[in-house]
C-alpha positions as CSV (number, residue, x, y, z in Angstrom):
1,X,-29.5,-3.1,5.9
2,X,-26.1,-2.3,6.0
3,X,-24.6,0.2,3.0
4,X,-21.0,0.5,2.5
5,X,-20.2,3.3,0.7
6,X,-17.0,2.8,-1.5
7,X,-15.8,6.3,-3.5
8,X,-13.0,4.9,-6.1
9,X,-11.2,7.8,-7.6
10,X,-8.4,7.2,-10.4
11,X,-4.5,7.4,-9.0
12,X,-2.3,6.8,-11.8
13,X,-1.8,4.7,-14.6
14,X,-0.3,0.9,-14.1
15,X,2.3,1.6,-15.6
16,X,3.6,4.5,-13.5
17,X,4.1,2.1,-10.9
18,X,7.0,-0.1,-11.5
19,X,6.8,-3.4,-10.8
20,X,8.2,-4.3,-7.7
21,X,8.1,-0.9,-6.7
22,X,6.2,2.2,-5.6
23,X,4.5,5.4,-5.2
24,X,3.2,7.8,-3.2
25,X,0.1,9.6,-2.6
26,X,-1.2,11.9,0.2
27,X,-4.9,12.3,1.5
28,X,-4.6,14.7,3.7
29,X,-2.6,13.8,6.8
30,X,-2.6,10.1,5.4
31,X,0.6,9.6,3.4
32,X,-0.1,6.2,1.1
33,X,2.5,4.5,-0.8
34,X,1.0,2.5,-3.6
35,X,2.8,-0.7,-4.2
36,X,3.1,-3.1,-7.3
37,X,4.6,-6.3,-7.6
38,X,6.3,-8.4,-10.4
39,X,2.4,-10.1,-11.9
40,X,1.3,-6.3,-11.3
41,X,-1.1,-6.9,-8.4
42,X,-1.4,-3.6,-6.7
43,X,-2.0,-3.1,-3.1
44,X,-2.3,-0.1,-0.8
45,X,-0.1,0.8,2.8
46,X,0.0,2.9,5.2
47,X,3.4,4.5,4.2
48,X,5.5,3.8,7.9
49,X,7.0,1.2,9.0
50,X,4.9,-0.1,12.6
51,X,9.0,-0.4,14.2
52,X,10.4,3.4,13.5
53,X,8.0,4.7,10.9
54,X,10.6,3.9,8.2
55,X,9.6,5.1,4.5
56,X,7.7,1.3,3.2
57,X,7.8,3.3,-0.3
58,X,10.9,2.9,-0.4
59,X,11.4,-0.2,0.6
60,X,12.5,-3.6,-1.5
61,X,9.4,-5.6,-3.1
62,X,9.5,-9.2,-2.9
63,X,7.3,-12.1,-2.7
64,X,3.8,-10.4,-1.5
65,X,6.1,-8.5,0.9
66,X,7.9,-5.3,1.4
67,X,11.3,-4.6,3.4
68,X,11.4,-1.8,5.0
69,X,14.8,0.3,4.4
70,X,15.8,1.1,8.0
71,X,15.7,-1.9,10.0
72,X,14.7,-4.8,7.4
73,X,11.1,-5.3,8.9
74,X,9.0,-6.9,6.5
75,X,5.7,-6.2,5.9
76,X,3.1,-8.2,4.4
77,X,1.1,-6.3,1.2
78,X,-1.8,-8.0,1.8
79,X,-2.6,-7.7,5.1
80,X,-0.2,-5.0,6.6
81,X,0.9,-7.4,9.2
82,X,5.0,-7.6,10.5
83,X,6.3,-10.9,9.5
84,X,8.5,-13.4,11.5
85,X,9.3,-12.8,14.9
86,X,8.3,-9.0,14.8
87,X,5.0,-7.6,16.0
88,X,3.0,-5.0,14.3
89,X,0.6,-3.8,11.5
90,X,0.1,-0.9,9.2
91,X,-3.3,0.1,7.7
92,X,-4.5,-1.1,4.1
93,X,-6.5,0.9,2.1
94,X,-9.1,-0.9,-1.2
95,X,-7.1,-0.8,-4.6
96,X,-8.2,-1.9,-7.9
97,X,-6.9,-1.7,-11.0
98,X,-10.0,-0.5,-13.6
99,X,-9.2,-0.2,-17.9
100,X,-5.4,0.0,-17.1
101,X,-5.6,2.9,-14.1
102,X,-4.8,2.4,-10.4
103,X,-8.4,3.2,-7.7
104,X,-7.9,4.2,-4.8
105,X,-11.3,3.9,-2.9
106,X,-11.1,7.0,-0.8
107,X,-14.1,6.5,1.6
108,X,-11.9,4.4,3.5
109,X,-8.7,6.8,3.8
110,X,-11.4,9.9,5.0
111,X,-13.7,7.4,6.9
């Protein structure tokens, strides 16, 4: 049997987020940036850009995607995967959303 360990631990509120936005967290080394979109679904990157580790935080939100603010890259939420013609991919990290407050599942980020 295989066991997969999750360890959710409580980020923020929802609403600290704002939509089509983000924020930041650090895990050590790991610097996360903490995404929401316009029907607050939440997702979870790897805060630098795979082109010229750009800031994705502070990037534009739009349609499952973010932009990133140096050299227009954009980045898939979802999956973490470069759009279009460009090649790369940034980690994901598990997010939920439980009674209103943003999980990070942590397990992943030190594992």
């Amino acid at each position: 049997m295989n066991a997969q360990t999750q360890n959710w631990v409580d980020l923020c509120e929802l609403t600290a987020i704002p939509q089509r936005g983000a924020r930041c967290v650090e895990a050590g080394e790991n610097k996360i940036a903490v995404f929401r979109t316009a029907d607050d679904n939440i997702f979870a990157l790897e805060d630098k850009c795979p082109h010229k580790d750009g800031p994705l935080s502070q990037g534009i939100v739009h349609d499952g995607c973010v932009t990133c603010p140096l050299h227009n890259w954009v980045i898939s939420l979802e999956t973490g995967q470069a759009q279009g013609a460009d090649e790369g991919e940034v980690q994901t990290y598990p997010i939920r959303i439980e009674n209103g407050n943003v999980q990070i599942d942590i397990a992943k980020i030190m594992g």
